[in-house]
LUMRO-949523 format. One record per residue: residue in one letter; x, y, z of N, C-alpha, C, CB in turn. Coordinates in steps of 0.001 Angstrom, whole numbers, padded with zeros to 6 digits, always signed. Glycine has a CB too. Example, Ala and Ser with C-alpha at 12.3 -4.5 7.8 and 13.67 -1.06 7.14 Angstrom:
residues 2
a+013190-005690+007800+012300-004500+007800+013200-003300+007800+011308-004473+009046;s+012850-002250+007080+013670-001060+007140+012900+000030+007870+014084-000598+005725;
//
This chain:
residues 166
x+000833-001188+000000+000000+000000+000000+000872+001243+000000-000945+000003+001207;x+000621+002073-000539+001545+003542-000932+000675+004355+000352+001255+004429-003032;x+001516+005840+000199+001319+006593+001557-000130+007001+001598+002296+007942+001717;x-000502+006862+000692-001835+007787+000213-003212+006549+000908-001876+008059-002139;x-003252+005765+001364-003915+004883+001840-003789+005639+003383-003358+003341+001502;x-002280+005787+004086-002172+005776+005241-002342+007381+005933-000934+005060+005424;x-002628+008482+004602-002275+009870+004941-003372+010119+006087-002359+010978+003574;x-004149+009240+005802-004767+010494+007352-004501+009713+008711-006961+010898+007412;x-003993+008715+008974-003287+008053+010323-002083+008881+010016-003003+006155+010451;x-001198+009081+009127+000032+009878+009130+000119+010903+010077+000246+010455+007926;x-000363+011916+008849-000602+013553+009281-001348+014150+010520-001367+014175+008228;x-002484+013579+011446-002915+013536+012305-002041+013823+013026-003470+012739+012454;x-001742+015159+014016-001280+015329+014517-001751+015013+016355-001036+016230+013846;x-003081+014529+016230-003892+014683+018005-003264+013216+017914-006201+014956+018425;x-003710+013127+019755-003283+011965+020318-003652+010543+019042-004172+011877+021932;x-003103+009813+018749-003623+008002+018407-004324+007443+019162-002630+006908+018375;x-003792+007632+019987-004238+006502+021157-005585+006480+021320-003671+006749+022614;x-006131+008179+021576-007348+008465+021609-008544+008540+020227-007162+009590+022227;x-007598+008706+019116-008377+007996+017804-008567+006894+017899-007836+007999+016586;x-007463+006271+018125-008241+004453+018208-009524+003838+019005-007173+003452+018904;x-008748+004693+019935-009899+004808+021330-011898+004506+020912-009689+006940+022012;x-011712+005660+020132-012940+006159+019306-013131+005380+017987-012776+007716+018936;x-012418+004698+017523-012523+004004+016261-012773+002422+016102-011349+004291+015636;x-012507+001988+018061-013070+000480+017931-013537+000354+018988-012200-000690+017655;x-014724-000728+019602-015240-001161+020345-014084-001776+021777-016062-002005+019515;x-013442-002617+021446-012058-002997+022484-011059-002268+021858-011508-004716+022602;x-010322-001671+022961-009106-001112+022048-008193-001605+023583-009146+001046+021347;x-006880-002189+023013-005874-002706+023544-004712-002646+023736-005855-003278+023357;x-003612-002534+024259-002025-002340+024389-001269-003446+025044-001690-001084+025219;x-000482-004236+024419+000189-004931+024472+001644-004744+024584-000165-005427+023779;x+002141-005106+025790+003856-004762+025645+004453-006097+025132+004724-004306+027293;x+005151-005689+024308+006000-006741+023107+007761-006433+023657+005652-005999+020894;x+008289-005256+024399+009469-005647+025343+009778-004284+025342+010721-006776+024874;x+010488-004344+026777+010572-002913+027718+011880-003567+028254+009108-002438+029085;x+012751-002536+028105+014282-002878+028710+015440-001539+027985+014853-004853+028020;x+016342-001529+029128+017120-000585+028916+018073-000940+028031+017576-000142+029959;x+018438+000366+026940+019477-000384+026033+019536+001066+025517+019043-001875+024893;x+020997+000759+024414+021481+002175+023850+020415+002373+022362+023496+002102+023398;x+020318+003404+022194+018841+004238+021215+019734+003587+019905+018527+006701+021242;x+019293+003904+018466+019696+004146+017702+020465+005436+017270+018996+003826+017307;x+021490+005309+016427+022411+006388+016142+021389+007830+015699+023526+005813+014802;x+020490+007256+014846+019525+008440+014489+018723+009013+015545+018564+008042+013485;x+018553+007653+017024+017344+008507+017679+018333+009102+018788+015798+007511+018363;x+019741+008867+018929+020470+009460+019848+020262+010649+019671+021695+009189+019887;x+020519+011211+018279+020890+012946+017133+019453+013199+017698+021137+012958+014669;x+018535+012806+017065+017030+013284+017518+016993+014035+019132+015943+011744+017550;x+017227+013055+020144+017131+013385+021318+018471+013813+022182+016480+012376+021798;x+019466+014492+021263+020411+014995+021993+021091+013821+022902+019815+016126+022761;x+021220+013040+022543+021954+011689+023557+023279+011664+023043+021234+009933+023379;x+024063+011617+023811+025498+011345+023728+025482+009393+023498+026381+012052+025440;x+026335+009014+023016+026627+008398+022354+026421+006838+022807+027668+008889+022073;x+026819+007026+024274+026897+005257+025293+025436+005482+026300+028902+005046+026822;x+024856+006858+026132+023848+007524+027041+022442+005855+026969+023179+009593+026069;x+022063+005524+027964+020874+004280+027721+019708+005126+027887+020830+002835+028925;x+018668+004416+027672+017307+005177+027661+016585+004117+027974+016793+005928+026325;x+015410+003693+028410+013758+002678+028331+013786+002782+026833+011914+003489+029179;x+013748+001254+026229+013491+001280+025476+011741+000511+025511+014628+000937+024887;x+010937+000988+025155+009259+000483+024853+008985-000130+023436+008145+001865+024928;x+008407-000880+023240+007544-001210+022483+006115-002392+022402+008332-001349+021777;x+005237-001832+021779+004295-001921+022284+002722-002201+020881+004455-000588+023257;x+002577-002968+020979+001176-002989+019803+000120-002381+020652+000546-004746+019183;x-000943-001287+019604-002139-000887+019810-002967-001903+019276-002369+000360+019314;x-004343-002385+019883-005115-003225+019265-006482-002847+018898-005131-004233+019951;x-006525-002850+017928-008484-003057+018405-009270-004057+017972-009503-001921+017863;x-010159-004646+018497-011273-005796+019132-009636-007007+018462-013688-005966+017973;x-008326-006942+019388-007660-008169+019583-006906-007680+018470-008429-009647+019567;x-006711-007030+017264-005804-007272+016281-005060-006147+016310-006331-007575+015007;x-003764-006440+016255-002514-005124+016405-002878-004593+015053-000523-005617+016555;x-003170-003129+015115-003293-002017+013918-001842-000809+014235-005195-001048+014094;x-001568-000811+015493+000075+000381+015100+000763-000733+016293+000063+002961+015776;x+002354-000464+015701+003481-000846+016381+004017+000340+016861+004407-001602+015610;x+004149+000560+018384+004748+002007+018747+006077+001542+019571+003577+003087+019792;x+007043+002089+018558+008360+001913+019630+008685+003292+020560+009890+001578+018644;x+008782+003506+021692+009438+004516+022284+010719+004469+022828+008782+004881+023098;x+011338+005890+022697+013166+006155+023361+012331+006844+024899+014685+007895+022042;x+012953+006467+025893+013039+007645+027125+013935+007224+027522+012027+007919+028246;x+014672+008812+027391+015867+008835+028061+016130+008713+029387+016338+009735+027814;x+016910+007784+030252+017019+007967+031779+016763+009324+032256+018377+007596+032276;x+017635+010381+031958+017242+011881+032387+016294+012080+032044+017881+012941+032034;x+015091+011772+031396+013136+012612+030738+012531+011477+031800+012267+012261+028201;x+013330+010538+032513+012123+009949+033447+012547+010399+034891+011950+008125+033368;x+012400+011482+035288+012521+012088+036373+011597+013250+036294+013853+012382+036624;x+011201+014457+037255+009700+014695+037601+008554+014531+037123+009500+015570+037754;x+008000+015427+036484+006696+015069+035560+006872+013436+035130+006649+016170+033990;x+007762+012861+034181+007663+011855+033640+008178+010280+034278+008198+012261+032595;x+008372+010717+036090+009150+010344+036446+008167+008280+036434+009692+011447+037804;x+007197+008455+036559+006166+007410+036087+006144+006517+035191+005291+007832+035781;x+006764+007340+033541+006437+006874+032503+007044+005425+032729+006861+007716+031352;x+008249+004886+033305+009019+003923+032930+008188+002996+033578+010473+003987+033249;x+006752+003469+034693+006205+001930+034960+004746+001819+034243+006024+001570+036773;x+004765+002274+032711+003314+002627+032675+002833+000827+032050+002916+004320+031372;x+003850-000360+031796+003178-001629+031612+002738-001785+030046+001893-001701+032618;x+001189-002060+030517-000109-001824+029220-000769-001021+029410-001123-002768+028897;x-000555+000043+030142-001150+001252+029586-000597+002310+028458-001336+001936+030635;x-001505+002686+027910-000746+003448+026897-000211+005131+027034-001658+003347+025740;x+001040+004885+026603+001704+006468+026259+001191+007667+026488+001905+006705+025002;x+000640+007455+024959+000028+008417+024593-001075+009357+025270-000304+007979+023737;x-001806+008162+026219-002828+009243+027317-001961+009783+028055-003997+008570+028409;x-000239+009514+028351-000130+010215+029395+000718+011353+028991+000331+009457+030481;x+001396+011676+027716+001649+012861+026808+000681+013673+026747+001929+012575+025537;x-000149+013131+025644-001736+014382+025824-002216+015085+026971-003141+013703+025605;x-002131+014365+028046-002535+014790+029214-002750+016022+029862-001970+014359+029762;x-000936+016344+029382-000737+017461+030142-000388+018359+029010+000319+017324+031309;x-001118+019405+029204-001147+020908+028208+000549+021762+028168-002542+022285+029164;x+001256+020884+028964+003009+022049+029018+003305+021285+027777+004661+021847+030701;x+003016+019924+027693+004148+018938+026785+004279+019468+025364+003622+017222+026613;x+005178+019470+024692+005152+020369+023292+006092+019304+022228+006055+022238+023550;x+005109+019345+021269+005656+017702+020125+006061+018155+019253+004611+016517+019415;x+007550+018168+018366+008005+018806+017211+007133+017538+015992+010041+018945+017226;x+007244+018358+015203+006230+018322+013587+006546+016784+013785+006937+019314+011647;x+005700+016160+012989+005529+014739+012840+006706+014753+011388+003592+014172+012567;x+007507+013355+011392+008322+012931+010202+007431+011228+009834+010355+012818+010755;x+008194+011545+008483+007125+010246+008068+008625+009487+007547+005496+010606+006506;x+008166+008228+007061+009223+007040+006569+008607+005948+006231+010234+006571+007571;x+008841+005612+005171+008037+004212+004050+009491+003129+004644+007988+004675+001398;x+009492+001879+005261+009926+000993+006202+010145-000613+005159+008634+000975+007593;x+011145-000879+004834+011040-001679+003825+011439-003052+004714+011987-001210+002502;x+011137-004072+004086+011202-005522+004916+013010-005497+005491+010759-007212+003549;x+013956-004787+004861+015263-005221+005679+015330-003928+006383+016763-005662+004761;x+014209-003211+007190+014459-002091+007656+014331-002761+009796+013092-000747+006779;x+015462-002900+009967+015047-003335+011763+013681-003642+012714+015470-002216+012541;x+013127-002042+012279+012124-002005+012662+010804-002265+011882+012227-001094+013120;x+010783-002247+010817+009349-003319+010235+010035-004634+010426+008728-003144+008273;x+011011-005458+010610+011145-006807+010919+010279-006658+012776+013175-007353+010760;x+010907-005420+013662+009899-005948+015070+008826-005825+014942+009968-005357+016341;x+008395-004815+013813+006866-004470+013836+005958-005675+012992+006642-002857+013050;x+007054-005967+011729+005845-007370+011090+005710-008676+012350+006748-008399+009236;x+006408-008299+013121+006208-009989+013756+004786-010265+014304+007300-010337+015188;x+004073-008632+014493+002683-008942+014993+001794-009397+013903+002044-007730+015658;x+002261-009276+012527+001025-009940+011568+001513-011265+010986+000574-008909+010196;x+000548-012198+010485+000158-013157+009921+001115-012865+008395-001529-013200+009958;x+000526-012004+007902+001289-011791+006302+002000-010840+006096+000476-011612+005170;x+003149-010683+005781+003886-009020+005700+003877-008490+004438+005506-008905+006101;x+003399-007314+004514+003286-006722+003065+004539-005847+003230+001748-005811+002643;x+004752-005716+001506+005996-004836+001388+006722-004003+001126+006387-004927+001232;x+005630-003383+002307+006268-002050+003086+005379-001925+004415+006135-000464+002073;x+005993-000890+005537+004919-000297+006185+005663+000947+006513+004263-001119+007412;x+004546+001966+006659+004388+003435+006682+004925+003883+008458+002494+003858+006236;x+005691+004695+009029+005772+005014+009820+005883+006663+010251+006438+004273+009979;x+005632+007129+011271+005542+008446+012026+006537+008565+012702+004487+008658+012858;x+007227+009518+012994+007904+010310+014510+007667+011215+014665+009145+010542+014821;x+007992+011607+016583+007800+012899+016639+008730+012668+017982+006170+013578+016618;x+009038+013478+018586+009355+014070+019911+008742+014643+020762+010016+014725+019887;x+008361+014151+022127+007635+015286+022753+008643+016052+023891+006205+014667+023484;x+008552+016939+024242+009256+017764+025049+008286+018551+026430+009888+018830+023972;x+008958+018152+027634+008370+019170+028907+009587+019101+029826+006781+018566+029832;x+009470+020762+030068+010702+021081+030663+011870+020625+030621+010619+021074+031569;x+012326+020492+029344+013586+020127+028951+013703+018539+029032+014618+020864+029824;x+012808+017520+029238+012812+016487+028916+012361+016111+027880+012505+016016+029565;x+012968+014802+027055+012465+014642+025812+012631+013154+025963+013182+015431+024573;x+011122+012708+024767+010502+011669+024814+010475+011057+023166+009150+012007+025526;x+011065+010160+022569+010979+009556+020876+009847+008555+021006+012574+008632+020193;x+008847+009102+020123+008307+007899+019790+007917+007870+017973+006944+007728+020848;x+008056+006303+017666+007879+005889+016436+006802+005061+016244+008908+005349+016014;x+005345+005478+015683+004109+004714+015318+004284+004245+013749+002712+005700+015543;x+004430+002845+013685+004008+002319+011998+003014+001455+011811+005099+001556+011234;x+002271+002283+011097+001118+001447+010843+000931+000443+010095+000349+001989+010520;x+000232-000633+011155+000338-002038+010026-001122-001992+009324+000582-003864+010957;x-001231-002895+008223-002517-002716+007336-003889-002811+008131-002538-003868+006189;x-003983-003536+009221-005648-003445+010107-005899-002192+010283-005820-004112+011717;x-005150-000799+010493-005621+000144+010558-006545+000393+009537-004818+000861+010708;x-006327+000494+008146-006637+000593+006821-008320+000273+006960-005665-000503+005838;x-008545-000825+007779-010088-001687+008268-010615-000434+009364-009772-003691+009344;x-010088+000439+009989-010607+001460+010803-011670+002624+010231-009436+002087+011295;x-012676+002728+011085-013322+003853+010589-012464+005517+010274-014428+003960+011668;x-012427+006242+009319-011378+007057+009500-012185+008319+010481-010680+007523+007918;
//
C-alpha cells in the first residue's frame, strides 16, 4: 500500500491513542518488550543523547477488538524519566500516549514520516505482529518535550488500521 492509503493516520497530529480509542469497540495495548538499552544512532541525534547515554526502550502494539493495527516503539531517556515523567518507565499496558496528551506544558516537534522496507530493523519488530507481511509499512515520529525532557516515539502502521473507521 503507498502513503496515500495511510495519509490520514500519518498527518494527524492529536493523540492516536485516543483515535483508536474512538474508532473500535475494544481497544488494547500490548507490551511486546521494555528494557534498557542504547537508542539508535539516528534517535540518539534526535534526542540529543550522547553516544553510550541508555534510555527505556518500549515497544508496544495498539489493538483493536484483539488485532494489532500500530506498532509504537518509544526512546526515554534515563534523564526525561525524572519529575513530571518520572512514572512513565512503569506505565506496563497502559498506553503512552494518554499520558503525553494529558498534560497541556508537553510540546511535540512536527511529525516525520518514513516508508519501512522488509530489511528495515524495525518493520522486521513491527511485522512480527502480523500473519502476512506486506511490502512495506508506513511510519511516524515525533518528539515530545516538557521542561527540557524529551521523549521519541515511532508509530508504523500495520494494514488493520486501513479496516478502521477514519
Amino acid at each position: 500500500m503507498g502513503r496515500g492509503a495511510y495519509r490520514h493516520w500519518l498527518v494527524d497530529a492529536s493523540s492516536l491513542t485516543a483515535r483508536l480509542q474512538t474508532s473500535c469497540e475494544q481497544f488494547s495495548v500490548t507490551r511486546v518488550s521494555m528494557s534498557w538499552g542504547s537508542p539508535q544512532r539516528d534517535e540518539l541525534l534526535l534526542l540529543g543523547m550522547r553516544l553510550r547515554e541508555r534510555a527505556l526502550l518500549r515497544e508496544v502494539t495498539l489493538n483493536c477488538e484483539g488485532n494489532p493495527v500500530v506498532f509504537a516503539h518509544s526512546v526515554l531517556p534515563r534523564r526525561s524519566l525524572r519529575g513530571a515523567w518520572r512514572g512513565l518507565g512503569r506505565l506496563g499496558s497502559k498506553p503512552l500516549g494518554a499520558a503525553l496528551f494529558a498534560n497541556p506544558a508537553v510540546v511535540r516537534t512536527p511529525l516525520s514520516f518514513r516508508k519501512l522496507m522488509p530489511g528495515n530493523a524495525l518493520y522486521k519488530r513491527a511485522a512480527t505482529a502480523l500473519d502476512c507481511r506486506p511490502p512495506c509499512l508506513w511510519a511516524r515520529r515525533s518528539v515530545f518535550m516538557l521542561h527540557g525532557a524529551t521523549i521519541m516515539v515511532t508509530e508504523v502502521f500495520l494494514p488493520g488500521v486501513l479496516e478502521l473507521p477514519r
